[in-house]
C-alpha positions as CSV (number, residue, x, y, z in Angstrom):
1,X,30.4,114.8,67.5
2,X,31.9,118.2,66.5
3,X,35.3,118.8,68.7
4,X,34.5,122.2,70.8
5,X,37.1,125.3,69.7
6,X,39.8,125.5,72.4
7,X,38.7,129.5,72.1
8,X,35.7,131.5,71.4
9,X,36.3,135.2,70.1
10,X,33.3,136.1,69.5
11,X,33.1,135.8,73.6
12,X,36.4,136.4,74.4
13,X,36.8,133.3,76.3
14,X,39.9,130.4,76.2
15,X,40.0,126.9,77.9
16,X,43.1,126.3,79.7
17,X,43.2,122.1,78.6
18,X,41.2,120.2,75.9
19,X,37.6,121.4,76.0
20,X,34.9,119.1,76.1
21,X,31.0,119.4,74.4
22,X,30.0,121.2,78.0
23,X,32.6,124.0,77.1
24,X,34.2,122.9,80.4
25,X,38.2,121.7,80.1
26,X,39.0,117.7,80.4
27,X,40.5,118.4,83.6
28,X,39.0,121.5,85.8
29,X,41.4,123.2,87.9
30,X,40.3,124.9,91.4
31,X,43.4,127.7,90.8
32,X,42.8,127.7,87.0
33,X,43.2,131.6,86.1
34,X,39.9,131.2,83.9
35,X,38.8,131.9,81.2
36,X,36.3,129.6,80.1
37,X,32.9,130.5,79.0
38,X,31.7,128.9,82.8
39,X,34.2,130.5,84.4
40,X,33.8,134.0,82.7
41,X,30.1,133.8,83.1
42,X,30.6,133.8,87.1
43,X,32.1,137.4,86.4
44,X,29.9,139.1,84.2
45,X,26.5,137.2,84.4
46,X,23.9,137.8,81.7
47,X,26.4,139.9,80.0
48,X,28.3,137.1,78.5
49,X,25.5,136.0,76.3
50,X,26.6,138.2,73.6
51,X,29.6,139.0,71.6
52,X,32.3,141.2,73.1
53,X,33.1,145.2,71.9
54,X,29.3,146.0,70.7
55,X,30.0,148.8,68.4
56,X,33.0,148.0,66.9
57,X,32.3,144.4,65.5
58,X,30.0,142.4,63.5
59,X,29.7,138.1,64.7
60,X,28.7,135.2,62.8
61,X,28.4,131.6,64.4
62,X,30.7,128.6,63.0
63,X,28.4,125.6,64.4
64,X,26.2,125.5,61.4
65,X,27.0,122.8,60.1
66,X,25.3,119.2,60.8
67,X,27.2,117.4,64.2
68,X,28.2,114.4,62.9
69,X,27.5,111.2,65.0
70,X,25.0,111.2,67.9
71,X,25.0,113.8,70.7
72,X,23.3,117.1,72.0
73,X,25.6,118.9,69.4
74,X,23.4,117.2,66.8
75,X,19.9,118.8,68.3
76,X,18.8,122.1,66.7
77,X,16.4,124.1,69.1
78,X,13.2,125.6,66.8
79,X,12.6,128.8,66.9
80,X,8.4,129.9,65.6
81,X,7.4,133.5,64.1
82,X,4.1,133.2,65.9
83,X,2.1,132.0,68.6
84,X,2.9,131.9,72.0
85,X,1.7,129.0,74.8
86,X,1.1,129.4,78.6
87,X,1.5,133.3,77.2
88,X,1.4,136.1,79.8
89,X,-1.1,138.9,79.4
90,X,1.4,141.1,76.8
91,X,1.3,138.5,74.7
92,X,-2.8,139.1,73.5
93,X,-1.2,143.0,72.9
94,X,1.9,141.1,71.0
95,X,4.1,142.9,74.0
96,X,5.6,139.7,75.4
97,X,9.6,140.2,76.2
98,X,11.6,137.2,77.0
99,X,11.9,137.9,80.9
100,X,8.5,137.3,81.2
101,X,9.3,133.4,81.2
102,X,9.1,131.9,84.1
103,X,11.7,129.0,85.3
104,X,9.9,127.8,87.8
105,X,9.7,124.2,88.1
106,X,8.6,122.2,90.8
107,X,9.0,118.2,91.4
108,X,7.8,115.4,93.8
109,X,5.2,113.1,94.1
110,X,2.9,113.3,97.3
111,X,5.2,116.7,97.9
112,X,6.1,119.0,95.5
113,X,10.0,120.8,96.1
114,X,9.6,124.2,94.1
115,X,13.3,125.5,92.5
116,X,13.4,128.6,91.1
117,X,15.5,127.5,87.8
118,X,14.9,124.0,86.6
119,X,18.5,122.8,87.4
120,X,20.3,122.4,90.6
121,X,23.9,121.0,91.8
122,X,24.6,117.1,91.5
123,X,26.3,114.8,94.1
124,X,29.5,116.5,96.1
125,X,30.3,114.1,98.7
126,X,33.6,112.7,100.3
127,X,36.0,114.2,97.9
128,X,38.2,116.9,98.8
129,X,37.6,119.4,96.5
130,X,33.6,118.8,97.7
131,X,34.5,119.3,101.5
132,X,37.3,122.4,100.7
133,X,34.8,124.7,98.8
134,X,31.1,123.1,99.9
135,X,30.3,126.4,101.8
136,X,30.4,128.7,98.8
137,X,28.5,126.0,96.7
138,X,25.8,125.4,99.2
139,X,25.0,129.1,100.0
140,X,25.1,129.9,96.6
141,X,22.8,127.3,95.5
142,X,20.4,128.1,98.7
143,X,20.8,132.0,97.6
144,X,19.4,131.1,94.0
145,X,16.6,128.4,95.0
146,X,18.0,125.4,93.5
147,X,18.5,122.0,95.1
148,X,21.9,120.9,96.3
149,X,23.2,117.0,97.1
150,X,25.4,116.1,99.3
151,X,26.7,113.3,98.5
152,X,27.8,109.6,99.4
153,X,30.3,108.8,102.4
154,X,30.8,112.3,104.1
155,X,29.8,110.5,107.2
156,X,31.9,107.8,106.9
157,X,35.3,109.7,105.7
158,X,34.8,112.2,108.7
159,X,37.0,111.7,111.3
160,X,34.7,113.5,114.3
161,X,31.5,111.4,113.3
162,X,30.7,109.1,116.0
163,X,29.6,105.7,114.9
164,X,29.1,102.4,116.9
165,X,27.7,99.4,115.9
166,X,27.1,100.8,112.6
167,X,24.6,103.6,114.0
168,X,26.3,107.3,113.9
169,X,25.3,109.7,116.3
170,X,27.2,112.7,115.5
171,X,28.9,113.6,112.2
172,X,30.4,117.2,112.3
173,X,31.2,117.0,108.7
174,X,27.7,116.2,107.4
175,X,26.1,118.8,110.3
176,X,28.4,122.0,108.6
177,X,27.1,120.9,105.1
178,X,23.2,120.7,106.1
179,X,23.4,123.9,108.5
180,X,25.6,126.0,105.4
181,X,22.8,125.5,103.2
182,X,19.6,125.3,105.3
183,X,20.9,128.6,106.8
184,X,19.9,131.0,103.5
185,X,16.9,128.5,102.2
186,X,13.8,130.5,101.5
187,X,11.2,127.4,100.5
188,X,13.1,127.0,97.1
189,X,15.3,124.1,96.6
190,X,16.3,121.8,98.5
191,X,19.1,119.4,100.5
192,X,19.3,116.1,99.6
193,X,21.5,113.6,100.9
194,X,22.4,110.5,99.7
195,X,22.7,106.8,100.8
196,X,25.1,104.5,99.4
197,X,25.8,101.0,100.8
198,X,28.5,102.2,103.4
199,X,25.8,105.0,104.6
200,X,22.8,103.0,104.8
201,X,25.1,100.3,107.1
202,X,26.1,103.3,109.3
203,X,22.7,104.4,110.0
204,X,22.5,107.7,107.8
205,X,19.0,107.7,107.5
206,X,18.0,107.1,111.0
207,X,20.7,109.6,111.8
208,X,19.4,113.0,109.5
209,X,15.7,111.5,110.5
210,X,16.2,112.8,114.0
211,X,18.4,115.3,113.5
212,X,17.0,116.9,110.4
213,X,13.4,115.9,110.5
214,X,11.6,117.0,107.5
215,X,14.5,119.2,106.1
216,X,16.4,116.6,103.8
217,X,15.6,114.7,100.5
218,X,17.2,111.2,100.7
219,X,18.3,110.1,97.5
220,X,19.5,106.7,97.1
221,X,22.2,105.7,95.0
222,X,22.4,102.8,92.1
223,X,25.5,104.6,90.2
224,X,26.8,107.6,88.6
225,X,27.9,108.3,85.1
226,X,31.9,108.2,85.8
227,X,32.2,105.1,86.7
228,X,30.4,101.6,87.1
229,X,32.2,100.5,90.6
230,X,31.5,102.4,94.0
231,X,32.8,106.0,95.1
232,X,37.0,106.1,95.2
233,X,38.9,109.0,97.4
234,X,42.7,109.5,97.3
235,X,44.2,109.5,100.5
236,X,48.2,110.5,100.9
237,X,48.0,110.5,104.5
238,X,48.8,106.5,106.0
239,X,46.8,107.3,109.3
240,X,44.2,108.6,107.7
241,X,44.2,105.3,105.3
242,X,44.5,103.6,108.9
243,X,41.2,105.4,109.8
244,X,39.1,104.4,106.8
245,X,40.1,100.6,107.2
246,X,39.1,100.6,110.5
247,X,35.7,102.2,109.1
248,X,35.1,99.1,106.9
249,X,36.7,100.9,103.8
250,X,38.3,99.1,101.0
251,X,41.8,101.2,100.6
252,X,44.3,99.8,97.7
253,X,46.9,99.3,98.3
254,X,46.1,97.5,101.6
255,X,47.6,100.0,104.1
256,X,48.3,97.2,106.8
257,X,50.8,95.3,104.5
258,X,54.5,95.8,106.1
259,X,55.8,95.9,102.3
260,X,52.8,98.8,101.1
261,X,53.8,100.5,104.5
262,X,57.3,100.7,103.7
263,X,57.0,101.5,100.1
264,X,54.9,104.5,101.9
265,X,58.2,105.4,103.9
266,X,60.6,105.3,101.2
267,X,58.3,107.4,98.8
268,X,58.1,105.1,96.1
269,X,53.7,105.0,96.9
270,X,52.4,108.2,97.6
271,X,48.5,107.4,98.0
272,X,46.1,105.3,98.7
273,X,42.5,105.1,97.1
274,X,39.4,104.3,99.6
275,X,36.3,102.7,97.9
276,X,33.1,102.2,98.8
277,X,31.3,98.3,98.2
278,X,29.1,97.8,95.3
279,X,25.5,97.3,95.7
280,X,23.0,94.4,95.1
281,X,25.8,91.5,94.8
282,X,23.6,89.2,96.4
283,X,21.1,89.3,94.2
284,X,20.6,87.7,90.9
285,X,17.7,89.0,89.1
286,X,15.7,92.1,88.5
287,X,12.5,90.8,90.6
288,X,14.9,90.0,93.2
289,X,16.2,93.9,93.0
290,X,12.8,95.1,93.1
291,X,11.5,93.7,96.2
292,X,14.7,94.7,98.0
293,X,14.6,98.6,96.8
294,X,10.5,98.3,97.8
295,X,11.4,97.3,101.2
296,X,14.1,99.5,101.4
297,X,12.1,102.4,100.6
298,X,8.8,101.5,102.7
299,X,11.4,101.6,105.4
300,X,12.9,104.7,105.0
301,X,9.3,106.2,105.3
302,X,8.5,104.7,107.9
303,X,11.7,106.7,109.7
304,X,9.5,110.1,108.3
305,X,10.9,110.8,105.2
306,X,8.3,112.1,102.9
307,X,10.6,112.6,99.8
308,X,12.8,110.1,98.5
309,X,14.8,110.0,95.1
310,X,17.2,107.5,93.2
311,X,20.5,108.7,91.2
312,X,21.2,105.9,88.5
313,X,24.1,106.2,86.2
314,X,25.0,104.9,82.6
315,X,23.8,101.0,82.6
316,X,22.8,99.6,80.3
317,X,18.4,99.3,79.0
318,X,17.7,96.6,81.7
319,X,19.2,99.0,84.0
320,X,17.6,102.3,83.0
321,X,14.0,100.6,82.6
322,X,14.4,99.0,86.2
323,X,15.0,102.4,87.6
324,X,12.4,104.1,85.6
325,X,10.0,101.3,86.5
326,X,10.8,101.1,89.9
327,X,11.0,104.9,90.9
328,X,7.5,105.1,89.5
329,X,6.2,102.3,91.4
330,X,7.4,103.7,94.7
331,X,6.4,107.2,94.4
332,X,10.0,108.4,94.1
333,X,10.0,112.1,93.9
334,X,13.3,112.3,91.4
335,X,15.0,109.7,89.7
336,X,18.0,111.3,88.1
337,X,19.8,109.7,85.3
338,X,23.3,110.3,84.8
339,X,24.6,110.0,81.4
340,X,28.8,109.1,81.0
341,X,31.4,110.2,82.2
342,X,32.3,113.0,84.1
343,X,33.3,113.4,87.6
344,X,34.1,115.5,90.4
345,X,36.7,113.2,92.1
346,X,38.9,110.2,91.2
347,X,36.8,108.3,89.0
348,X,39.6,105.5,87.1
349,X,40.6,107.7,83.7
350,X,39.8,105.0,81.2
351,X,36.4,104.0,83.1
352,X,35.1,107.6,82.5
353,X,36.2,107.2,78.7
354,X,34.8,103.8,77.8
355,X,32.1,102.7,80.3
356,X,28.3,103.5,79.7
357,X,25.7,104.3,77.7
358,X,26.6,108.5,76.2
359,X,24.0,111.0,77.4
360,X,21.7,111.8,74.5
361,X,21.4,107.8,73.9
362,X,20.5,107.0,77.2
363,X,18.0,110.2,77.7
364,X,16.6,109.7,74.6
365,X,15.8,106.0,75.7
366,X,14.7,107.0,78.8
367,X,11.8,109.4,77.1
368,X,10.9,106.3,75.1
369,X,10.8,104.0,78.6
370,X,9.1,106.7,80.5
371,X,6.4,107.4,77.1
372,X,5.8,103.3,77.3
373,X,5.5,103.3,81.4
374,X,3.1,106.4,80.9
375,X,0.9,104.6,78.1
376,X,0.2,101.5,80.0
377,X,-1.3,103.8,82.2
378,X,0.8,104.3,85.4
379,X,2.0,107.5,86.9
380,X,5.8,108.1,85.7
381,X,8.6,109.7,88.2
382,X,9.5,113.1,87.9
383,X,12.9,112.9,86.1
384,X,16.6,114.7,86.1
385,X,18.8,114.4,83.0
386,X,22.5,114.7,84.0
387,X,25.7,114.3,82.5
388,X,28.0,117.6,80.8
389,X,25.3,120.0,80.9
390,X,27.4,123.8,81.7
391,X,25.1,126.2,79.0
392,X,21.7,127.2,78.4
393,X,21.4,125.6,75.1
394,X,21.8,122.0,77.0
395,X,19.9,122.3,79.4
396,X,16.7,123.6,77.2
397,X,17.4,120.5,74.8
398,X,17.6,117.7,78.0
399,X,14.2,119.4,79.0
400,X,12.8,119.4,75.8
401,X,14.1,116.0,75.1
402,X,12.5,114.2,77.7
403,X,9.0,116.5,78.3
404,X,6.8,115.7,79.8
405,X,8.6,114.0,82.1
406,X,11.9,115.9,82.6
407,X,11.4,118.8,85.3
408,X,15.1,119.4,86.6
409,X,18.8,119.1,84.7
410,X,21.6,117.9,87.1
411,X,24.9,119.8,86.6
412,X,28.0,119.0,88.1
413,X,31.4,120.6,87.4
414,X,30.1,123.7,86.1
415,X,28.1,124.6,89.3
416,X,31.8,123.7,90.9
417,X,33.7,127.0,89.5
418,X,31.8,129.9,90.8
419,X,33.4,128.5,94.2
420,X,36.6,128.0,92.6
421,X,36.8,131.5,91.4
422,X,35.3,132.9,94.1
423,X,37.4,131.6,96.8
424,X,40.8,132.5,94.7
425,X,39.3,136.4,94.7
426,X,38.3,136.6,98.0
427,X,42.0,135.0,98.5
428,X,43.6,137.9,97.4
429,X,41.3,140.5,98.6
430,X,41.9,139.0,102.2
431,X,45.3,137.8,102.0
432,X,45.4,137.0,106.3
433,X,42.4,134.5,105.5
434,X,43.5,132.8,102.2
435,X,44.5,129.5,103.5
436,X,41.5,129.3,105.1
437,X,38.9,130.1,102.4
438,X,41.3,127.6,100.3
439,X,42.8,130.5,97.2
440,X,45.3,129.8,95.0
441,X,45.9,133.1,94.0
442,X,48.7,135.4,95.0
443,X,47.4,138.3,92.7
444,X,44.2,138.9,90.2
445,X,44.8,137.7,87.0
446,X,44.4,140.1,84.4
447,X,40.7,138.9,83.2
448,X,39.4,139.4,86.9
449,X,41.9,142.4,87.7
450,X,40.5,144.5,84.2
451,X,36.9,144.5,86.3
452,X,38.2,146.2,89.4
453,X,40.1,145.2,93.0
454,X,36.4,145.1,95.0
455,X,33.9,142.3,94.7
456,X,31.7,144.8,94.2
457,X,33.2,145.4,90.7
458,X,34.2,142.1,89.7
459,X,31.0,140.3,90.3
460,X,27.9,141.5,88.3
461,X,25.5,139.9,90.3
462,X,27.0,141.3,93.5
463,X,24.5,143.9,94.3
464,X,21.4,141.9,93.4
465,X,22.9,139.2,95.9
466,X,23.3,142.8,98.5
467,X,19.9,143.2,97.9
468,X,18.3,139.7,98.9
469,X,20.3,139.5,102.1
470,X,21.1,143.3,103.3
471,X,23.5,145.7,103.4
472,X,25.2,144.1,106.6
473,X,25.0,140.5,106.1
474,X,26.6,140.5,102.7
475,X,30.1,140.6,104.5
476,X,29.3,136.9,105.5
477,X,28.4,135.6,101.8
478,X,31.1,134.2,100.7
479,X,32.4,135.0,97.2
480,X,32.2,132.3,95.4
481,X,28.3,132.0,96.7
482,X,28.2,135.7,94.6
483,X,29.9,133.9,91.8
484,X,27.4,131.3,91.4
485,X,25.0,133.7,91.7
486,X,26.2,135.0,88.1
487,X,26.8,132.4,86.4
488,X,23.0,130.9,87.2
489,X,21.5,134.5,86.3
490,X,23.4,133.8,82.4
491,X,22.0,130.5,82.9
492,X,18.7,131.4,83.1
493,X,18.4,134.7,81.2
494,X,19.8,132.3,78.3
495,X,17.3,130.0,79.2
496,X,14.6,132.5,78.9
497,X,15.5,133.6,75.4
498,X,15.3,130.1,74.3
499,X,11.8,129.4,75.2
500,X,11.0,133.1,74.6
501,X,11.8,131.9,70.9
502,X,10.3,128.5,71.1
503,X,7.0,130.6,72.2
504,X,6.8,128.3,75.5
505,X,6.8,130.9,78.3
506,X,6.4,128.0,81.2
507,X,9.0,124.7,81.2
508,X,5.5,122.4,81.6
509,X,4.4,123.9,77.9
510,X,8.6,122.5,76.3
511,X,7.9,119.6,74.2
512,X,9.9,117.2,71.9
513,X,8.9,119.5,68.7
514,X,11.3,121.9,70.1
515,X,14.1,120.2,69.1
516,X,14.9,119.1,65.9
517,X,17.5,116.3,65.0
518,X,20.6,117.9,62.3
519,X,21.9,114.2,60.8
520,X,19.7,111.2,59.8
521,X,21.1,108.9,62.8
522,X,19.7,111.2,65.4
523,X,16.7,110.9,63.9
524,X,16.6,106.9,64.2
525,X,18.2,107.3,68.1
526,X,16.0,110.0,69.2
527,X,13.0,109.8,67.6
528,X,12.9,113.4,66.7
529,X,11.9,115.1,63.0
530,X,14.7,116.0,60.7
531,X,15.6,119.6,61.0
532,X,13.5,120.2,57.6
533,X,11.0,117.6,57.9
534,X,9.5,119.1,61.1
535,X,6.7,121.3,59.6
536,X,7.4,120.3,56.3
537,X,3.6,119.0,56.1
538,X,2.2,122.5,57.5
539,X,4.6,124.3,54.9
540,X,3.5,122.8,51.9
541,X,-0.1,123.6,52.9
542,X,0.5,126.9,53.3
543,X,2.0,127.2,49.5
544,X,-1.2,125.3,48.1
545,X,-3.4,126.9,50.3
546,X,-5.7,129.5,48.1
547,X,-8.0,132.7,49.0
């Protein structure tokens, strides 16, 4: 894998730490001063797909060279000089532009959930940084009609949710998260909550099905590509640590020890880490597994869900084909596959480094599971790649990779700093409020200050976001929501050029001859044609070809 450049000056974008395939840093900071190509692109939208100081430059790219080893650096997309499929009208006049490509993409089984933009916002549950910026995430995600998860635990961690004998009747926490979303959805996207073992014991499901009937997705959770153990918080409050014990919480070191107590007092511990149980330890083999999650989810429609999905993370085959397998046998209407090893809390440092199966191994294996499933004649899940996708380029190559099965790409730190950003402007623009819209900043750094000292100048998206809501209720969108807003319109207008190039004007016409592999051991992992053997056969007919 080729090491990303720790600055771009074509763009005119830096990373603050080590940068990563994603373009996003190692370690993502919620008062990082930018600039990263993520962070920029929550600025200045679409604009940031092209080099900087037109007029006074010429650009030429460096990644031309073959990737060496196996990831998504080593995928090529195809571009074609003719041709065009699911074409719009301008296309028979040979007048087709790039924004006439539509992104719409729709999953489900029995019940379809259409997103405008075939990607949405992965799990953001009991952490901290989840809970401190969730309002700016979840209306900016509603604004742009993409789906949003909340995820694991945020009834369990909250201190107001009322739970006895393992049924919760009230969780303030998870009711702010649901309402902050559900408040600017317009029939795109969706909320979907889910279900690890702590939730399902405290009655989650029965819970949202009375309170939220017919508004959520459940999605029920096997893993996650940081880490093959349950879901860790750090607490660094002992009462708090008191609380979640008392919930049925694992917390390390055990808070009720006299000598972890008094290591506590004398400073020498400053924190405690909750986690949550691990799932299926009482059973023993994969037929065992299935009957359980087939009962499981027979229940959970009998409560009135409708749509169900399953997050997986980076197991191993048997893993990946039991999920696969399974999802498809009970009508799941997402199965998301999370490749190693980010994440967006405390995941263990050397777990996210050397647990799992990489992401363009395990998609490209779970094409070929999902190609066998589909050949023996059964009806496959609708699937979600996940795992470092931040740019355009990405996301077209997870779709590609795994069409036609792939409908959605699961992002989650990049869709994390427009609310970082945001929050730190609107910070400083409202200095009485910044402790409680959670900035860092005490002034604009330059990069943001060189746009302007008004949202309405720093954010390039902010009057198309004026226009969907009104003149008067802009005022209550937060700023970060506006920042999202920008960095999904450069998503997608990148996305657009893409298949504008490939000639596929609809995600349902992306296929696997879209991408081309750059190094011979791609090829054997991913099944796809060397960069110059796809076509080859076509080209060399044309040459003999004769009039």
């Amino acid at each position: 894998m080729s090491i990303p450049l720790k600055n771009n000056d074509a763009l005119g974008i830096v990373n603050r730490g080590n940068p990563l395939e994603s373009g996003l840093c190692t370690l993502c900071r919620a008062d990082c001063q930018g600039q990263c190509e993520t962070w920029m692109s929550c600025l200045k939208g679409r604009e940031l797909l092209y080099p900087r100081d037109f007029g006074q430059i010429t650009s030429g790219a460096g990644a031309l060279a073959p990737a060496v080893g196996v990831s998504y650096d080593s995928l090529r997309i195809m571009g074609y000089g003719y041709g065009a499929y699911d074409a719009p009208p301008s296309a028979a006049k040979g007048d087709a532009l790039f924004t006439e490509v539509s992104l719409e993409s729709a999953f489900g089984a029995a019940k379809k959930t259409k997103c405008r933009y075939p990607f949405f916002s992965g799990a953001l549950g009991s952490t901290f940084i989840a809970a401190k910026y969730w309002e700016p995430m979840a209306v900016g995600c509603a604004l742009s009609g993409i789906p949003i998860v909340i995820g694991e635990n945020v009834v369990g961690v909250d201190k107001a949710s009322e739970i006895k004998n393992h049924k919760v009747t009230k969780s303030p926490e998870m009711e702010r998260r649901l309402d902050s979303y559900l408040r600017y959805h317009d029939g795109y996207g969706a909320a979907i909550v889910q279900l690890n073992v702590e939730d399902t014991r405290n009655g989650v499901a029965e819970y949202l099905a009375k309170k939220y009937p017919g508004q959520v997705i459940l999605e029920l959770k096997w893993g996650q590509g940081a880490k093959d153990i349950g879901g860790e918080i750090q607490v660094k409050d002992i009462e708090y640590a008191d609380f979640l014990k008392k919930r049925g919480y694992l917390v390390d070191p055990d808070c009720e020890k006299a000598e972890v107590r008094e290591a506590f007092k004398k400073h020498s511990l400053h924190g405690f880490a909750r986690h949550s149980r691990l799932g299926y330890t009482n059973l023993s083999s994969w037929e065992e597994v299935r009957d359980n999650f087939l009962k499981q989810v027979k229940y959970l429609r009998t409560l009135g869900f409708e749509r169900i999905s399953l997050k997986t993370g980076a197991y191993g085959m048997v893993g990946l084909a039991l999920a696969i397998r399974l999802a498809s046998e009970a009508q799941l209407d997402l199965l998301t596959i999370d490749g190693a090893g980010g994440g967006t809390g405390m995941s263990p440092w050397d777990m996210m480094e050397n647990w799992g199966v990489p992401p363009l191994l395990l998609h490209a294996k779970a094409y070929e599971y999902a190609a066998l499933l589909a050949a023996s004649g059964q009806k496959v899940v609708d699937i979600s790649f996940a795992g470092g996708f931040a740019k355009s380029s990405t996301i077209f190559k997870g779709l590609a990779l795994g069409a036609p099965f792939t409908k959605m790409i699961c992002m989650g730190r990049a869709l994390m700093i427009p609310a970082f950003l945001g929050a730190n402007v609107e910070g400083v623009l409202k200095p009485a409020k910044k402790l409680e819209l959670n900035g860092n900043w005490d002034n604009l750094p330059k990069a943001v200050a060189d746009r302007g000292d008004t949202a309405e100048a720093i954010f390039a998206g902010y009057q198309e976001v004026q226009k969907k809501v009104g003149a008067k209720a802009i005022k209550d969108i937060p700023l970060g929501a506006i920042a999202m807003w920008g960095l999904v319109d450069k998503l997608a207008a990148g996305l657009q050029q893409f298949m504008a190039g490939a000639r596929k004007f609809t995600l349902a016409a992306l296929d696997r001859d879209d991408l081309a592999a750059t190094n011979r051991e791609t090829v054997k992992e991913t099944g796809l044609s060397f960069v110059t053997d796809l076509g080859d056969e076509t080209a060399r007919e044309i040459l003999k070809k004769k009039f």
